[in-house]
C-alpha positions in Angstrom: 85.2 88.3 95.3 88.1 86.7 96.7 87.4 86.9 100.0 83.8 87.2 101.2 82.2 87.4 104.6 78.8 87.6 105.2 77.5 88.6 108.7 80.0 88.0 110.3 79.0 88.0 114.5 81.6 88.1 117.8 81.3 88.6 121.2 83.1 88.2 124.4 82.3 87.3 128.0 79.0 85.4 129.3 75.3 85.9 131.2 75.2 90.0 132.3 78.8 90.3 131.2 78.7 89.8 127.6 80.5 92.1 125.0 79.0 91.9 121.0 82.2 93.2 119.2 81.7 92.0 115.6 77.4 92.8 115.1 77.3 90.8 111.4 80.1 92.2 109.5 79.8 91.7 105.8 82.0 92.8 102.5 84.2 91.5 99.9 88.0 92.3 98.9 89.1 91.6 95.1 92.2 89.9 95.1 95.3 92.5 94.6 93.1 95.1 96.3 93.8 96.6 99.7 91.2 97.3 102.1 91.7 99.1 105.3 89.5 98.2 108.3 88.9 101.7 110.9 87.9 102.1 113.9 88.6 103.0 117.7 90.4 100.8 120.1 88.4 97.7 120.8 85.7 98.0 118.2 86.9 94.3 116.9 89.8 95.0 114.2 91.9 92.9 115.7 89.2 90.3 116.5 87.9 90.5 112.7 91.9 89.8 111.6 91.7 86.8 113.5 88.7 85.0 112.3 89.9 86.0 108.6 93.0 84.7 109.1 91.3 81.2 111.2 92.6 82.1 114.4 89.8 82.3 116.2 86.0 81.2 115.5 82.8 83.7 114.8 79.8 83.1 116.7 78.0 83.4 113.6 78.5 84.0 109.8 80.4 82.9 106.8 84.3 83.6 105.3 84.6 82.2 101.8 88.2 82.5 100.2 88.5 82.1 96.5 85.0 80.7 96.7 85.7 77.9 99.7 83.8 78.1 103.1 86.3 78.5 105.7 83.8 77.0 108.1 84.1 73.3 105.7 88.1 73.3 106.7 89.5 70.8 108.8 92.4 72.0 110.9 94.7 70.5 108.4 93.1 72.6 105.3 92.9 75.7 107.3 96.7 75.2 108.4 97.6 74.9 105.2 95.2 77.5 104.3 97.5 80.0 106.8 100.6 79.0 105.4 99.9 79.3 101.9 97.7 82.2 101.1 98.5 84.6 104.0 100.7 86.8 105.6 99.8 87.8 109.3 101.8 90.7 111.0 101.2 90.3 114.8 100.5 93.4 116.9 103.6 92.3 119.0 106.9 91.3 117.0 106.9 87.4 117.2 110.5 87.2 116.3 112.3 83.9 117.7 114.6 86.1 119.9 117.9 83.5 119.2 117.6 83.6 115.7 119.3 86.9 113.3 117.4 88.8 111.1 118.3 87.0 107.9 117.2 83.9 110.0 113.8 85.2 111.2 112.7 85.6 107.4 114.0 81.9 106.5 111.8 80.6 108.7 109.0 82.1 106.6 110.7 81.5 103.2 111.5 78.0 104.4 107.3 77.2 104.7 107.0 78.2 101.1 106.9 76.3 97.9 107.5 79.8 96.0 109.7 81.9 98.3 111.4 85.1 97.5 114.9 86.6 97.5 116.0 87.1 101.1 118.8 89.3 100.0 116.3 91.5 97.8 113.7 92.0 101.0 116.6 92.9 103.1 117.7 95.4 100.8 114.3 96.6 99.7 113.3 97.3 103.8 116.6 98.9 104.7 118.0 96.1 106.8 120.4 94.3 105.2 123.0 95.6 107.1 121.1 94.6 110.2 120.8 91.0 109.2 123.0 89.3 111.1 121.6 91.0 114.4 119.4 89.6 117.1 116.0 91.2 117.4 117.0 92.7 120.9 119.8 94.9 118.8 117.1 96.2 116.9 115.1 99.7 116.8 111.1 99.1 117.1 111.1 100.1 113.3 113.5 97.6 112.2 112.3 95.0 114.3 108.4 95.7 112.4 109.9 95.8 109.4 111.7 92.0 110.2 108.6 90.8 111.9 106.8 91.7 108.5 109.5 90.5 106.1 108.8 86.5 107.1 105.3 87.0 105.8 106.4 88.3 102.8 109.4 86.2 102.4 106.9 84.0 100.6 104.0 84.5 98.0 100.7 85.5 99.9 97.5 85.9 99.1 96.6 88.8 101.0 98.7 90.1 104.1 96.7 90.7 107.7 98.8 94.0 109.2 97.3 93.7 112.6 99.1 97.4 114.0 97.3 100.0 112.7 94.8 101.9 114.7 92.5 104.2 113.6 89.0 106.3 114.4 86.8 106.4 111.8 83.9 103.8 111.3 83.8 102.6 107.7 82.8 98.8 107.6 79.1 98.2 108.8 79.5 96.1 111.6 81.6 97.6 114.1 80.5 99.7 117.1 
């Protein structure tokens, strides 16, 4: 497995107040494989994405990546970690408003050692007209499809999408 976690626990609040979201999560995605996590609003999708991506802590469990505890990085390893391996789409845009399209995915090819062809994403997502427009100039679509493009602007392991939202209960673990 490439990425492994193994009861993976979360919750939220304290004393009489608390909230258990994540209740020991555990699977394991190949690497190249895409795995789709389901589940009502607030059953911990989002929360899940986070700790896979080191963004926030579990309460209890482990994430192993390529056969490396997350839990034995230092801040430094699990930055680099971040930049690296993965690709994270925020449920909000997280554009730098001042900055054009074409500029936006720079910032994301600029953090790579192995980026890829700017003018190729542009033209593969439909916006390469668009890239020399602010994000406020954009529709919603085109400014996901920018928001996306710095994550993939460079070589990633695995890509966290964190805008889906679905009803169905498949992973073991959620409420």
């Amino acid at each position: 497995m490439y990425l492994e976690l193994k009861d993976i626990k979360k919750s939220f609040g304290t004393g009489e107040n608390i909230t258990q979201v994540l209740k020991g999560i555990s699977c394991g995605i190949e690497k190249g494989k895409i795995c789709v996590l389901l589940g009502p609003s607030g059953s911990g999708k989002s929360t899940l994405l986070n700790i896979i991506g080191g963004i926030e802590k579990a309460d209890g469990g482990s994430i192993s990546i390529d056969g490396e505890l997350m839990e034995s990085m230092n801040e430094k390893k699990l930055s680099l970690y971040r930049r690296k391996h993965l690709g994270y789409v925020f449920q909000s845009y997280n554009l730098i408003p001042n900055l054009t399209v074409r500029e936006n995915i720079e910032v994301g090819a600029y953090l790579s050692d192995k980026p890829l062809d700017v003018n190729e994403l542009l033209h593969t997502l439909g916006l390469y007209e668009h890239q020399r427009k602010l994000p406020n100039q954009l529709s919603g679509g085109q400014r996901r499809r920018t928001a996306q493009l710095p994550k993939c602007g460079r070589r990633c392991n695995y890509l966290l999408p964190q805008c889906l939202r679905f009803k169905k209960n498949p992973i073991q673990g959620f409420p």
